[in-house]
N, C-alpha and C positions, 0 to 999 in steps of 0.2 A: 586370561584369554587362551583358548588353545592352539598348539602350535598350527594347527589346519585353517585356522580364521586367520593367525596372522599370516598364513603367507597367503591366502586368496586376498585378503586387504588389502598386503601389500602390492601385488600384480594390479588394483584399481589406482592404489594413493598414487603413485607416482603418472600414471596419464595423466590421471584429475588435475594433479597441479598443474602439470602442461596446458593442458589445455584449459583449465580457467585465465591462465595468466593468460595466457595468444589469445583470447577473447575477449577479459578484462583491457588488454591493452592494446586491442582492435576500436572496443567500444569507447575508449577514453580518446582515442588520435581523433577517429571522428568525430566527437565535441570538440576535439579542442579546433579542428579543422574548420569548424561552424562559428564556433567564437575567439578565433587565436586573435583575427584584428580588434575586437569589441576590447578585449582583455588589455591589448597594448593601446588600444586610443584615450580607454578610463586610465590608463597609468598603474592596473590595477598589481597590488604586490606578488610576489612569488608565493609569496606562504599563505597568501587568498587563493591564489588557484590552487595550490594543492591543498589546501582545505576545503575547496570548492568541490575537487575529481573525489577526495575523499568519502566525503557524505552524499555526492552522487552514485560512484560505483554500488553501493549497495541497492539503489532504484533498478539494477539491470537483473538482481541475481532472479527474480521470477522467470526470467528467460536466457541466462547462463547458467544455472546450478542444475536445471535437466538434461540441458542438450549435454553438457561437459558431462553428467554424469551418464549417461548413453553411449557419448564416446570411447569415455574410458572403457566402461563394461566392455563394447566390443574388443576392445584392444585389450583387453586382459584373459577374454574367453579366447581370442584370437591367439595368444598366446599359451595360453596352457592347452588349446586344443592341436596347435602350429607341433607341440613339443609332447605331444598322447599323454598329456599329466592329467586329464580329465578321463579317459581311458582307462588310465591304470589306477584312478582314483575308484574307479567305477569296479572294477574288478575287485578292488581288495575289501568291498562291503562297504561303499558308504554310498548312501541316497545319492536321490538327485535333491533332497530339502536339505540333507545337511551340505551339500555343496552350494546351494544359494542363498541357504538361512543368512549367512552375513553380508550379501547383498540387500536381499532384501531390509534387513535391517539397517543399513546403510543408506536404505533412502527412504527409510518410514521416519530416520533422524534429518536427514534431511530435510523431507516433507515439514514434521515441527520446528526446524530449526526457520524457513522460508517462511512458514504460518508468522512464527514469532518477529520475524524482522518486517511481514506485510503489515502487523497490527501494530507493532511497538517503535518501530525506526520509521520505516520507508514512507507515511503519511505525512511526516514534520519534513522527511530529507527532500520528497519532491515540492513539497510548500518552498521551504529555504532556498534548492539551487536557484527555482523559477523566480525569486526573490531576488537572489545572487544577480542572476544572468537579466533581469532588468535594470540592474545600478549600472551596467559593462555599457560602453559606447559614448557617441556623442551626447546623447540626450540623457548622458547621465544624472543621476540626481538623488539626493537623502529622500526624500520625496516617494522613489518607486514601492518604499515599503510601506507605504499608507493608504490604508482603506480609505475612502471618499464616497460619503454620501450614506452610510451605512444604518439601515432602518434592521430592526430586530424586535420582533413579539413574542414576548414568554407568556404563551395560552395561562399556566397552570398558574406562574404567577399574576397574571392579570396586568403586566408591564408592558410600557410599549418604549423604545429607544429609537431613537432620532440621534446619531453621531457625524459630525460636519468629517473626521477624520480621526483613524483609530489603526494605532501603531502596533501591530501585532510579536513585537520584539519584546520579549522580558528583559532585558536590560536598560531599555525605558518606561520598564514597570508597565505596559498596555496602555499608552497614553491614550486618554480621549481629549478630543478639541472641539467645544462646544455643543455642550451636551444639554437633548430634551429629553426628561425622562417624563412621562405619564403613570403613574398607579391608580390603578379603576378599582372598584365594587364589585363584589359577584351581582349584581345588576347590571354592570354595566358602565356606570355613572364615575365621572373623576371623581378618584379622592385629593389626590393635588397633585402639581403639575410642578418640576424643577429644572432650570437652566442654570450652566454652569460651566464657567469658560474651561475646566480642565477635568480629567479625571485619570483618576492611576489605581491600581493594585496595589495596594499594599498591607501588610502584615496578615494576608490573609482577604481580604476586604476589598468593597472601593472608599476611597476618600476626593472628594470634591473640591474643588478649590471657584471663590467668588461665588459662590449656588445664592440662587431665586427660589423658595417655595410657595406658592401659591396653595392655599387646601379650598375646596367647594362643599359642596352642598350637595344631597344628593337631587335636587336636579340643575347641577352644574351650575349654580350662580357663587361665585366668591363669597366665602368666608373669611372676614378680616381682610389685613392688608398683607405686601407681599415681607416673606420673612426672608433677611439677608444675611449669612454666614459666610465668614472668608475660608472657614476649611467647614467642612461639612463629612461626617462618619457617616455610613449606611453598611451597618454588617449584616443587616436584615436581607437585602439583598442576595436572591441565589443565585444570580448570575456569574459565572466564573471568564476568565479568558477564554477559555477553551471552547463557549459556546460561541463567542465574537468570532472567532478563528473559524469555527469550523463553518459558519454563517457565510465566511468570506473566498472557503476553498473550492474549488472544482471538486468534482465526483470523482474525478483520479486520486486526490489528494486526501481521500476520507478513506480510512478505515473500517471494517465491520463496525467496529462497535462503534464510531465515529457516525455512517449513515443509519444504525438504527438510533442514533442520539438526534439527529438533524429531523428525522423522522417525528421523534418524539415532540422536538419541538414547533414543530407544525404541522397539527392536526389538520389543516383546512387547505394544504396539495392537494391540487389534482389528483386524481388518480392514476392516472398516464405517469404522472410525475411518482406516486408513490410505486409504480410498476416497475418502473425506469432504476429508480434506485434498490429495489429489492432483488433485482436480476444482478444490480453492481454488489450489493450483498452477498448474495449466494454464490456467484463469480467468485469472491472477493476468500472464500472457505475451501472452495473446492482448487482454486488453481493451483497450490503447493502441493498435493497430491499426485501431481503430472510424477512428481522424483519416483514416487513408487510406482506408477505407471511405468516407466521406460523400464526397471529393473527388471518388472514381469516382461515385458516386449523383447530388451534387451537378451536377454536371456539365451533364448530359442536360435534369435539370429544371431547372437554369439557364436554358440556351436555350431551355426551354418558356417560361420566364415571357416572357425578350426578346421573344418572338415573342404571346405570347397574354395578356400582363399577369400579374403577381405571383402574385395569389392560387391558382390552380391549382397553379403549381408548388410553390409552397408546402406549402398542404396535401399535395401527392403524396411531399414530401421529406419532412417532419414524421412521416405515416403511414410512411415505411417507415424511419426511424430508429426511430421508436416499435415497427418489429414486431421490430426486431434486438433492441432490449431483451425483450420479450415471449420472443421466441424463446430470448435469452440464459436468461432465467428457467425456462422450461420447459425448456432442458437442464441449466442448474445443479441443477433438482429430481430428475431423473430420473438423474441423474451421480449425486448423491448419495445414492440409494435404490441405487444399483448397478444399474438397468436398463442406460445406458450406459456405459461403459469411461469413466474420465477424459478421456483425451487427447480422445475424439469431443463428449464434455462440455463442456470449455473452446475448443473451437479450432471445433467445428461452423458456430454463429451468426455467426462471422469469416467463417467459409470461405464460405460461403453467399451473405452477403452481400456478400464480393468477386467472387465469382461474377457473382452479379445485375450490379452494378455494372461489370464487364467487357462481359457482354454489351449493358447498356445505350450503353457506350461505344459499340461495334460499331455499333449500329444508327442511330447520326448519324454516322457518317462519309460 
């Protein structure tokens, strides 16, 4: 790395951590502010809560890793322009691109680093806390983490599932309790129908415990009588946890590749409904990119502030972070009413505001 990256790095690293920490630990009083009594009434332990704040802090970083990284920037341009180090940078022959190349590159890592915790972490961690913070209170109970009533059709394999309750925890293996399963014909018609007081994941598989089979006819009259096994194997079965879970999450709780999976598995949504979720889609790609957004924006009113003190530039970056959100909102609304197409929905309030932020580059050079 050369010595010119690292000390423009340096002049960011040290705000950034300032200020994620006074953010992170803004955004953490306030939960615990919401749940401090829930926490002491369940008796719940100390090393549950902070395994709890744990694997929540990372559900906030879509919206602390830009703003923090904005802050910085001004506070760093603020700084070398407070001190004419960008001045006498400027003089001795070096761009205004090699003086931002490691900005910007600093938040195109950011950008994939935020991509990778939206698709890979933060789908499981907002499932899990909202899991967590159901067991906390009086009406505590083992209870809160079980699905109830959970019907499931796999078009492709022609399955139909009826689960009386279905544990989404891997350490009781995805328990199901009272399970109907159905397998049909490509006509349509049962091939047999199975009940089965239990069901788990395991070695890969599901296995059954006390199962019914019933097989028909193709036009649904019984075949033989019913066949009864105390454990019953089905590796034939493509159903995995992961389809059960994702069946059972909200649209916040899904990931890209998570809502084109939910998608996949039912063809026969609405349209409204498959609109709905493909705006949470394209949302869902575009909004890590806000990090390189602010570097371009940052930028410009950085060296506003060098040159004219803080406060101006400040407020002029604040306001127009503030209107990408604004704008974000009023395309996510309008996405999802179907005035606009998803793709122009999610990707718009980026586009736009890399735009701006290009052209603002332009005009200090």
């Amino acid at each position: 790395m050369k010595l010119l990256t690292r000390y423009l790095l340096g002049h960011l690293r040290r705000p950034w951590l300032y200020v994620m920490a006074g953010f992170s630990l803004i955004a953490i009083l306030v939960d615990l502010f919401e749940h401090f009594v829930d926490f002491l009434e369940a008796g719940t332990p100390l090393g549950q809560i902070l395994l709890y704040y744990a694997v929540l802090l990372p559900t906030y970083m879509p919206y602390l890793l830009p703003i923090s990284l904005l802050l910085a920037l001004l506070y760093a341009m603020w700084q070398l322009g407070k001190n004419s180090e960008l001045t006498a940078m400027r003089a001795c022959g070096l761009s205004l691109t090699q003086l931002i190349t490691p900005y910007v590159l600093t938040g195109t890592a950011a950008a994939l680093i935020l991509l990778a915790i939206n698709e890979g972490f933060n789908p499981w961690a907002t499932h899990w806390t909202r899991q967590f913070e159901s067991q906390q209170g009086p009406a505590h109970a083992s209870r809160a983490y079980l699905a109830v009533n959970l019907a499931f059709k796999n078009v492709v394999g022609r399955r139909i599932w009826r689960i009386d309750t279905f544990d989404p925890r891997p350490s009781m293996s995805y328990e199901m309790r009272r399970v109907h399963l159905t397998q049909q014909r490509p006509d349509g018609s049962d091939e047999f129908q199975m009940d089965a007081d239990r069901g788990r994941w395991l070695d890969g598989h599901w296995w059954f415990e006390n199962a019914e089979t019933r097989y028909f006819t193709t036009n649904n009259t019984p075949r033989g009588g019913v066949e009864s096994t105390p454990n019953l194997e089905l590796p034939m079965l493509s159903e995995t946890p992961r389809d059960f879970i994702n069946e059972i999450k909200d649209s916040e709780e899904r990931s890209a590749a998570e809502i084109l999976r939910f998608i996949e598995t039912h063809p026969g949504i609405s349209r409204e409904a498959r609109n709905r979720l493909m705006v949470d889609f394209h949302y869902r790609l575009a909004a890590p990119w806000l990090c390189i957004i602010v570097i371009l924006v940052g930028v410009p009113f950085g060296m506003h502030t060098g040159r004219r003190g803080m406060g101006m530039g400040i407020l002029l970056a604040m306001l127009t972070f503030f209107g990408y959100y604004i704008l974000m909102g009023v395309c996510l609304a309008y996405g999802k009413r179907g005035v606009l197409p998803p793709p122009v929905a999610g990707w718009l309030p980026a586009g736009v505001f890399f735009v701006l932020g290009l052209v603002m580059m332009r005009r200090i050079r």
